[in-house]
C-alpha positions as CSV (number, residue, x, y, z in Angstrom):
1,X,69.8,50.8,81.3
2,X,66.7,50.0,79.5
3,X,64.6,47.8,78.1
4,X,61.8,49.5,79.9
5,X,62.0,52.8,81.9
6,X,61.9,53.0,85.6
7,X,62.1,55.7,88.0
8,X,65.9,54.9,89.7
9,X,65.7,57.7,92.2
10,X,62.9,56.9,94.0
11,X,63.1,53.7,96.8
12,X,62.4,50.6,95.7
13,X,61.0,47.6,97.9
14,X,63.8,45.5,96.9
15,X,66.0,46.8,99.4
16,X,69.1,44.3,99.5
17,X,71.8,45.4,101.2
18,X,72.9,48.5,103.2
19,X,71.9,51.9,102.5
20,X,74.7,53.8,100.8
21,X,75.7,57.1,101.3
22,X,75.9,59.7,98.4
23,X,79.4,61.2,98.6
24,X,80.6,64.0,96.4
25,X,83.6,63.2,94.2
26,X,86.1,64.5,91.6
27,X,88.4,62.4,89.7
28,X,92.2,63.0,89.8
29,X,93.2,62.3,86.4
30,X,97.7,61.8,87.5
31,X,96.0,58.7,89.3
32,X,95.8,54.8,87.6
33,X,92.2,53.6,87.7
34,X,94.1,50.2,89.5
35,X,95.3,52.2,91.8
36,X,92.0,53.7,92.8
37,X,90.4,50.2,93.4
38,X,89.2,50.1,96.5
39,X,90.4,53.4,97.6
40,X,87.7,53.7,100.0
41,X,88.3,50.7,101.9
42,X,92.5,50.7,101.6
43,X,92.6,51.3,105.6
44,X,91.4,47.5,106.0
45,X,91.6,45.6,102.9
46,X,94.1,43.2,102.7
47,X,96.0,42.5,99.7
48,X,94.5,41.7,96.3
49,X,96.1,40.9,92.8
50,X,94.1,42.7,90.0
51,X,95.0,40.8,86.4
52,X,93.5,42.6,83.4
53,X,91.9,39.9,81.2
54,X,90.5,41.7,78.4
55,X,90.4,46.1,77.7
56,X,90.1,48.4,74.3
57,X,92.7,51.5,75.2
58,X,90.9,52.7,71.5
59,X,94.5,53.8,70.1
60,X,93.4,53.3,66.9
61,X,91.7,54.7,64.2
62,X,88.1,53.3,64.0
63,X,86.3,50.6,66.3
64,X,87.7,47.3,66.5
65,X,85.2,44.9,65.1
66,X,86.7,41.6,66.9
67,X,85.3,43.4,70.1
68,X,82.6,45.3,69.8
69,X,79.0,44.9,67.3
70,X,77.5,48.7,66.3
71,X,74.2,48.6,66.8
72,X,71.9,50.1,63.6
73,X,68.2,50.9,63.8
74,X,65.4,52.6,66.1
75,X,65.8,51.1,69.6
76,X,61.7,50.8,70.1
77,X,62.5,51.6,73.6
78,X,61.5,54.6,76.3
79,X,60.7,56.6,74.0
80,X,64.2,57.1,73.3
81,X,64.5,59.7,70.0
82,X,67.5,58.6,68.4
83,X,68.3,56.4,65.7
84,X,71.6,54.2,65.8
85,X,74.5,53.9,63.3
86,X,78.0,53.3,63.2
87,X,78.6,57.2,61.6
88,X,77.9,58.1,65.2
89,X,80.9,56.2,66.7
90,X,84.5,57.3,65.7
91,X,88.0,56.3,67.4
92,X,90.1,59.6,67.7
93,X,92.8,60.8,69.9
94,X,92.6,57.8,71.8
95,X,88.9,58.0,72.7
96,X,85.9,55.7,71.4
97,X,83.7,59.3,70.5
98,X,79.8,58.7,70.7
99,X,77.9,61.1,69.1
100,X,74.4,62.3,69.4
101,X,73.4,64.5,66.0
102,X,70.4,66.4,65.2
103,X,69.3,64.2,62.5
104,X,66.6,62.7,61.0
105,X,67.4,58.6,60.0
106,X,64.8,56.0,60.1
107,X,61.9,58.4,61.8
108,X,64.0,59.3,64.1
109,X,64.9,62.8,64.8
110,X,68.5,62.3,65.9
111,X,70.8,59.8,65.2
112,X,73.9,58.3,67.9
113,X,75.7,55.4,68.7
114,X,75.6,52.0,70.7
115,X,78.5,49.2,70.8
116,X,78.1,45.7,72.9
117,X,80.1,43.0,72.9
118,X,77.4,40.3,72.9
119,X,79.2,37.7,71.1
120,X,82.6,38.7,71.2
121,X,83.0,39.2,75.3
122,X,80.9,38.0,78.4
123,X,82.8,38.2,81.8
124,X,81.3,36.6,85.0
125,X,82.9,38.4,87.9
126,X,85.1,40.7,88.4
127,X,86.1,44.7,87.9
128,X,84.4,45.8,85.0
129,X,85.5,49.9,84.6
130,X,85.8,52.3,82.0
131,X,86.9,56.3,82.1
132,X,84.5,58.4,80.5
133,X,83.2,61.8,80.0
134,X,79.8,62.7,78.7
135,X,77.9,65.6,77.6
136,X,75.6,66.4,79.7
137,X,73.5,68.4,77.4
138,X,69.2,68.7,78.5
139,X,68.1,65.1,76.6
140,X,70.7,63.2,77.2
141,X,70.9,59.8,78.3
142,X,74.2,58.3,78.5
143,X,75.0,55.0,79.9
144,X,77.7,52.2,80.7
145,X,75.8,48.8,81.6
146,X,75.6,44.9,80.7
147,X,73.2,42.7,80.1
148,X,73.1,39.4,80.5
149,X,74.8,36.8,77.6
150,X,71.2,34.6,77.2
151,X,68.8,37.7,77.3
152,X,68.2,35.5,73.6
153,X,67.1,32.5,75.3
154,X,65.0,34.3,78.5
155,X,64.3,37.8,77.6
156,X,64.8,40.7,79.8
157,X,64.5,41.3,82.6
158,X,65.3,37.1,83.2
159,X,68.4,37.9,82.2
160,X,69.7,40.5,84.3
161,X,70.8,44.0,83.8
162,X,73.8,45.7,85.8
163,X,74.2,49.3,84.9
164,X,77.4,50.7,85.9
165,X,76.9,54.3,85.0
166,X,74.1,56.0,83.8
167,X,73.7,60.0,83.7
168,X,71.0,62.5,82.1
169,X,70.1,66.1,80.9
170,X,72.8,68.6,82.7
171,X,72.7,67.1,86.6
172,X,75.6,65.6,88.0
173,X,73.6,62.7,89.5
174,X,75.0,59.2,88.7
175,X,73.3,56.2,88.8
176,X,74.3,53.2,89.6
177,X,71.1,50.2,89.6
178,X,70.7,46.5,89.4
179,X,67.6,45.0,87.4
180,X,66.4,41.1,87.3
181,X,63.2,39.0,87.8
182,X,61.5,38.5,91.2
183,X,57.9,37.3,89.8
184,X,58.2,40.5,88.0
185,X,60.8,43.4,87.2
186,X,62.2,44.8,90.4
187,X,65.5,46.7,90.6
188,X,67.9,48.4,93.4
189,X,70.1,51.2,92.7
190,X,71.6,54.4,94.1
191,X,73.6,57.4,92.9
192,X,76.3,60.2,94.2
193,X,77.2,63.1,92.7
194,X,80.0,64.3,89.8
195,X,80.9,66.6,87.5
196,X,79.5,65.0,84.6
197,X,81.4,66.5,82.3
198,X,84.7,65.3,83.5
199,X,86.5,62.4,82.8
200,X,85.5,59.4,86.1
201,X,85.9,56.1,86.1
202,X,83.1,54.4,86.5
203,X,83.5,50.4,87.9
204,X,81.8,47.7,89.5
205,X,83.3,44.7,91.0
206,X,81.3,41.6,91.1
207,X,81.7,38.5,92.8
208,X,79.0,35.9,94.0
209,X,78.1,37.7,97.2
210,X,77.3,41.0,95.9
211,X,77.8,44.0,93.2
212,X,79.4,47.1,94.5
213,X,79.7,50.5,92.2
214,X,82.2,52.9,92.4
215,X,82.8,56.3,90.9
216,X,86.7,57.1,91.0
217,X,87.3,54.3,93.7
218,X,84.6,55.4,96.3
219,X,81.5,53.0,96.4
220,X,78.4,53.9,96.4
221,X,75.9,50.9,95.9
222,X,76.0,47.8,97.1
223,X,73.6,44.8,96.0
224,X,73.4,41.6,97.6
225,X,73.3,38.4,95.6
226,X,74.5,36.3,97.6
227,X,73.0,32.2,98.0
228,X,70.2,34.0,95.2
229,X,68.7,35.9,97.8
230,X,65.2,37.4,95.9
231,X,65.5,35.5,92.9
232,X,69.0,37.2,91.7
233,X,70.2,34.4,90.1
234,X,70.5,36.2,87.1
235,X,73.8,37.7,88.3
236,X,75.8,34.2,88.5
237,X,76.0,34.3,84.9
238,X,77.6,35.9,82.3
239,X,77.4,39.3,81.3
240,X,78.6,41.7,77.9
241,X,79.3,45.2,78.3
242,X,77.0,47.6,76.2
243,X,78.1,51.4,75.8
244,X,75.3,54.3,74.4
245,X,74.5,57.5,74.1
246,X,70.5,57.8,73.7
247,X,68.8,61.0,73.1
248,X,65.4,61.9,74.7
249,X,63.3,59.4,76.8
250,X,61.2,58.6,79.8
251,X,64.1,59.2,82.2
252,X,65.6,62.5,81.0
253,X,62.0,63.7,79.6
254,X,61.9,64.7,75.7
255,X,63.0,68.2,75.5
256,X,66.2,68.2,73.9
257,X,68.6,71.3,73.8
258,X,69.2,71.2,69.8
259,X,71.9,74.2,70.5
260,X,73.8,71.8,72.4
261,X,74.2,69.0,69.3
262,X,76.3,67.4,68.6
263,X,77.5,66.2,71.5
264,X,80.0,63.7,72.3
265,X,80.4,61.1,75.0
266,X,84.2,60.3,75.5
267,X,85.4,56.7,76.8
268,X,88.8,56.9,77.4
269,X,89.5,53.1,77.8
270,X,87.1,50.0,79.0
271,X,89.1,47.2,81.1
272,X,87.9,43.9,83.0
273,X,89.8,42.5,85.9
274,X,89.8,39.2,87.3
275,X,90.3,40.0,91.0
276,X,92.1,37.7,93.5
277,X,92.9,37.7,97.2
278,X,91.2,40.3,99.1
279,X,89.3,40.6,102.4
280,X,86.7,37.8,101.0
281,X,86.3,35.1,99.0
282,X,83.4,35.2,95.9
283,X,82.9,31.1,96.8
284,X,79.4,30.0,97.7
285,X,80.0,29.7,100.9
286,X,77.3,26.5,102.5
287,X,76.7,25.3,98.9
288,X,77.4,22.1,97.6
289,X,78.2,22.1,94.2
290,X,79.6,20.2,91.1
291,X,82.6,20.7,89.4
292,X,83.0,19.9,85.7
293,X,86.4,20.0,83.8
294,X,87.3,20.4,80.7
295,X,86.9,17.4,79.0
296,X,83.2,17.6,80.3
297,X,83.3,14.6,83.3
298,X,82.7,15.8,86.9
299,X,85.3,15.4,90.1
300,X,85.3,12.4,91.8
301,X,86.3,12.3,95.5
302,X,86.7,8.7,95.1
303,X,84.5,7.7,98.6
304,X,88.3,8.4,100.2
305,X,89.5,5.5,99.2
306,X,92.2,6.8,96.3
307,X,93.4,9.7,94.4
308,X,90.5,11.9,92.8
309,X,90.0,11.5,89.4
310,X,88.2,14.0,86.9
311,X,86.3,11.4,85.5
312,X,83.0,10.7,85.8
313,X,80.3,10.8,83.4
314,X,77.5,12.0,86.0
315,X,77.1,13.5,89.3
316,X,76.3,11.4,92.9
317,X,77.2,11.5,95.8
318,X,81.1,11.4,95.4
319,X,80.8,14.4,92.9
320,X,79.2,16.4,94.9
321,X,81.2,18.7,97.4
322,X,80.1,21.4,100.1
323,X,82.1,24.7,100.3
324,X,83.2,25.2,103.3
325,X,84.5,28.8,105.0
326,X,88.0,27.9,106.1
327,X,88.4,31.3,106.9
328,X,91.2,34.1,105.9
329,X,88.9,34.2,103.0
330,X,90.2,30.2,101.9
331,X,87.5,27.4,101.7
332,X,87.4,23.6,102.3
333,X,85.5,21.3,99.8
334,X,84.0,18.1,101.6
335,X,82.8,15.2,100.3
336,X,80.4,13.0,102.2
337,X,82.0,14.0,105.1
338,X,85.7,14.0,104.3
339,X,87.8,17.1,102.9
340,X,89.6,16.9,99.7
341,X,93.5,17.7,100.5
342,X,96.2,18.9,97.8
343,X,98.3,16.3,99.8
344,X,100.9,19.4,99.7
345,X,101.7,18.7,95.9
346,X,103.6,15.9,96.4
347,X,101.0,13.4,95.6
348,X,97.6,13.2,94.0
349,X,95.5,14.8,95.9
350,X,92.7,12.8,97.4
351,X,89.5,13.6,100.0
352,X,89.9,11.6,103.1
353,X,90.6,14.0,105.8
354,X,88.3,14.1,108.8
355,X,89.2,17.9,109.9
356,X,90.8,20.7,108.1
357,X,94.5,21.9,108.3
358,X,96.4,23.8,105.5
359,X,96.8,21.4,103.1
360,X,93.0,21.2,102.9
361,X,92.5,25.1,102.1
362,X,92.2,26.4,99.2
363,X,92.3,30.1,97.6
364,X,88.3,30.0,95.2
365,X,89.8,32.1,92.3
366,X,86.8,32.9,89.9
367,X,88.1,32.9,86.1
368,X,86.8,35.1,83.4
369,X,84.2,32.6,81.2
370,X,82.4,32.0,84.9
371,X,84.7,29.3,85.7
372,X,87.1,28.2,88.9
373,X,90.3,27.4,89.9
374,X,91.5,26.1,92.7
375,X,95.0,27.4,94.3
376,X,96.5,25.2,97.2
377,X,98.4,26.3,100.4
378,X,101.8,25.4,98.5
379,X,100.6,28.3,96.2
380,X,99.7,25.6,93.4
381,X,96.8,25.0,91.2
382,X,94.3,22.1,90.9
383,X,94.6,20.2,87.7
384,X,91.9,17.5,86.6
385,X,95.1,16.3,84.2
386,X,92.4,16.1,81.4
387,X,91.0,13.1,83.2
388,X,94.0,10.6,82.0
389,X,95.2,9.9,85.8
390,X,94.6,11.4,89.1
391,X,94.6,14.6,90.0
392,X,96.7,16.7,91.2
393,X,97.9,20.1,93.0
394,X,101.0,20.7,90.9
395,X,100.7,23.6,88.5
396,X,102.1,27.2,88.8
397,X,99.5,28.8,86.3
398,X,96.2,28.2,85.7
399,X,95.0,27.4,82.3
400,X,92.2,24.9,80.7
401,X,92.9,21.7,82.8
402,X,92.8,23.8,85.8
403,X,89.1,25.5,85.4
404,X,86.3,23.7,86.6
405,X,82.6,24.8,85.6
406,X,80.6,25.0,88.8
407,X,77.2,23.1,88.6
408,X,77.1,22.7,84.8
């Protein structure tokens, strides 16, 4: 949303993907926000699990602290007019309420609310969604966006920005824009139109290849990130989810409607999904990459000669594995020229083939903390077995000895 201001509706030079259409849209509210996922693309999408890996429903009574911080202070940022403080955020008739008052705090002439989860949540991939309605009065500036986790370690905009939703003054213009570094801030976005002051969801879903908005299941923006194309590196890491209501600004202009305060912004639920199967895969398709396991050694292919191990204390030529497009949306890993095979399960699994049949695909299933699993043609999971004997392709779920970190 902002560290700086930018003007999102005009073109940008950072064109990365196709151009979008605008579509008109109204939310049915009878309808599940999973069942809307990829509404607009249900006549050839082919099957995909959705799990939900982390969501505040806010059925309570006030915000939950072990999720989200509350921002408190003047934001020092476009010129924005508000001052931030938890009084501004409630939990009420199953809504996280946002606020906007006209108030004078901390020479500030309004006061609202901002929640993040720096800290507490980061998510790397996936559906990322919330259903909201905002207020739409003239000033305001609500917004649904992330940032990435290290923005403390390489400022902004080296970190990243993805914001899902953001909305201002009475229009019914959404925006939906991208933000990183590419010897200097650029950003890519588009919008379509909705009655603001209904209740949408608002979603991306985010895999290695791209980020794709959608307002009640039809998409809208697509940005290419795939193989880092223009610096986007930013967007293989983690993000945390920030939610705001700011008052005056660059973007919406500072004349604020003081008849219409206060004003609320509603957020019905936020939910993350970790989404498998589907038309694609998120792998990094032509890459060659490490994989690192749990107890922090690297995959060993073992030059072919026995089982792989999860073992070794640094990465050559044996630890390093190119992804390969095995198509139906599975991928091969090869190892100085041989393909690592789950050996169907019923034996370590080793990387000695010479060509690629189904015991040497494998479904790339992207976890929550930016990690990946690795599910077998037998419908199995990779395990590095903690790196006590050889691995294997054996296990039904997949929990800590079956993530790998990619290039750490």
């Amino acid at each position: 949303m902002k560290k700086q201001f930018f003007n999102f509706l005009k073109s940008t030079a950072m064109v990365l993907l196709l151009g979008a259409t605008v579509i008109s849209c109204k939310k049915d509210v009878t309808q599940s926000a999973a069942d809307k996922v990829g509404m607009s693309e249900a006549a050839t999408a082919t099957p995909r699990a959705l799990t939900l890996i982390w969501s505040d429903e806010f059925n309570g009574t006030s915000v939950d602290g072990s999720k989200w911080n509350i921002d408190n202070g003047n934001p020092n940022v476009n010129n924005e007019k508000e001052y931030y403080q938890a009084a501004n955020a409630a939990v009420t008739g199953g809504n996280l309420v946002i606020t906007a008052r006209n108030q004078s705090v901390g020479g500030q002439p309004y006061t609202s609310a901002k929640l993040n989860t720096s800290g507490k949540f980061s998510v790397k991939y996936g559906r990322i969604e919330a259903r909201i309605k905002l207020p739409a009065f003239q000033g305001s500036w609500p917004a649904f966006w992330m940032l990435g986790q290290n923005i403390g370690q390489v400022g902004w905009p080296q970190c990243g920005e993805i914001d899902v939703m953001e909305q201002v003054n009475t229009n019914n213009t959404i925006l939906g824009t991208m933000h990183w570094n590419n010897n200097g801030h650029v950003y890519y976005g588009n919008s379509i139109t909705a009655t603001a002051t209904d209740y949408h969801v608002y979603a991306v879903e985010w895999d290695a290849n791209s980020i794709k908005w959608y307002v009640d299941g039809t998409l809208f923006n697509t940005g290419n990130i795939q193989n880092n194309v223009n610096n986007t590196e930013e967007f293989q890491l983690p993000f945390y989810i920030i939610l705001n209501l700011a008052v005056g600004g660059d973007l919406p202009g500072n004349t604020i409607n003081n008849g219409a305060l206060p004003a609320s912004m509603f957020v019905d639920y936020v939910r993350v999904y970790n989404i498998t199967g589907g038309t694609g895969s998120t792998a990094p398709i032509g890459q060659t990459v490490t994989l690192k396991g749990i107890n922090n050694l690297y995959v060993n292919g073992q030059n072919g000669q026995q089982a792989m191990t999860c073992s070794s204390t640094a990465a050559q030529a044996w630890e390093q594995f190119t992804v390969v497009d095995a198509g139906a949306g599975k991928v091969a890993l090869r190892s100085q020229g041989k393909y690592v095979s789950s050996e169907n399960g019923t034996q370590a699994i080793t990387c000695n083939r010479t060509t690629v049949s189904d015991w040497e695909k494998f479904d790339w299933v992207p976890t929550a903390d930016g990690k990946v699993t690795f599910r077998g043609n037998n419908g199995k999971f990779i395990s590095s077995e903690n790196g006590q004997q050889a691995m294997t392709c054996t296990r039904a779920t997949a929990s800590g000895w079956e993530a790998f970190g990619v290039n750490q």
